[in-house]
N, C-alpha and C positions, 0 to 999 in steps of 0.2 A: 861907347868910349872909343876915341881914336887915338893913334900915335903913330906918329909915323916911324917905321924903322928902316933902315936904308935895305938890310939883304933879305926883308920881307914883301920888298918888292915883286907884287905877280904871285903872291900866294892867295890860298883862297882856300876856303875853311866850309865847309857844308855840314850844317849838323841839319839829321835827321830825325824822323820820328823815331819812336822808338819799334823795333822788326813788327812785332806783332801788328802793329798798323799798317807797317809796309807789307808785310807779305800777302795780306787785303787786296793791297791798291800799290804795286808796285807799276809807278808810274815811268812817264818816257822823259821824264825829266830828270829825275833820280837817276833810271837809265843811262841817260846824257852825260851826267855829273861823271857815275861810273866811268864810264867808257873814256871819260877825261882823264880821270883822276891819275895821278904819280904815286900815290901812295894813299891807304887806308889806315886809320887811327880808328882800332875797333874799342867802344869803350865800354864795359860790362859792369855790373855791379859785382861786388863780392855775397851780398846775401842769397845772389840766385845768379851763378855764374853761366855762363853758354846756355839761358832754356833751349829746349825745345826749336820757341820761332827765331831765338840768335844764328840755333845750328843750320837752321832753315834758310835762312837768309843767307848766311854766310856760304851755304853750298849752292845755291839755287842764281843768287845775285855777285856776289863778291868772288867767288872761287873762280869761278869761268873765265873773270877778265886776267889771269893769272898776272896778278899786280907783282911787280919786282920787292915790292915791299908792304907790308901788310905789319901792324903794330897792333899790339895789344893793350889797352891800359885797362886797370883794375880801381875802378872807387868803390869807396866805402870801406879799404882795407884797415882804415883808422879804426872802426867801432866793432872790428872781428875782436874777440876777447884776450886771447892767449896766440903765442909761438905755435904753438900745437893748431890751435884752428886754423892758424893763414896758412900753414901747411898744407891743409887740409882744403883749403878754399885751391890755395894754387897747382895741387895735383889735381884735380876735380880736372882743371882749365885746363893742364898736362893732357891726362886721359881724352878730353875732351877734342883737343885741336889737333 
């Protein structure tokens, strides 16, 4: 789907694999992107926040290029149950980053 929108001009959106593949085969392409990039939109789930290969990737690939801005977004926080668990999801992320 496209639409043009005028102050979206010359942006450009990279979705990647999910870490666990990349930190495999982190390639020179992805690389490339990085080393472009203005900004990171890191997107996690809430049932399994930062594992393991997110924190992997995120120190190994994304930290190093020390991005002026680096975003976090959280899905799935719809189907967490209660006030009490998105709390819980989102110090997890706290502790985590």
């Amino acid at each position: 789907m496209k639409q043009p929108v005028e102050w979206l001009q010359g942006v450009r959106l990279v979705d990647t694999p999910g870490t666990g593949d990349i930190l495999h085969k982190f390639d020179r392409q992805l690389q490339t992107y990085l080393q472009k990039a203005d900004v990171v939109v890191w997107v996690m789930s809430a049932l399994a926040p930062l594992s393991e290969s997110e924190q992997a990737f995120l120190k190994l690939a994304v930290l190093p290029q020390d991005f002026p801005k680096l975003l976090f977004a959280i899905n799935w926080m719809d189907i967490i149950p209660n006030d009490i668990e998105a709390e819980r999801v989102l110090n997890s992320i706290y502790n985590k980053i």
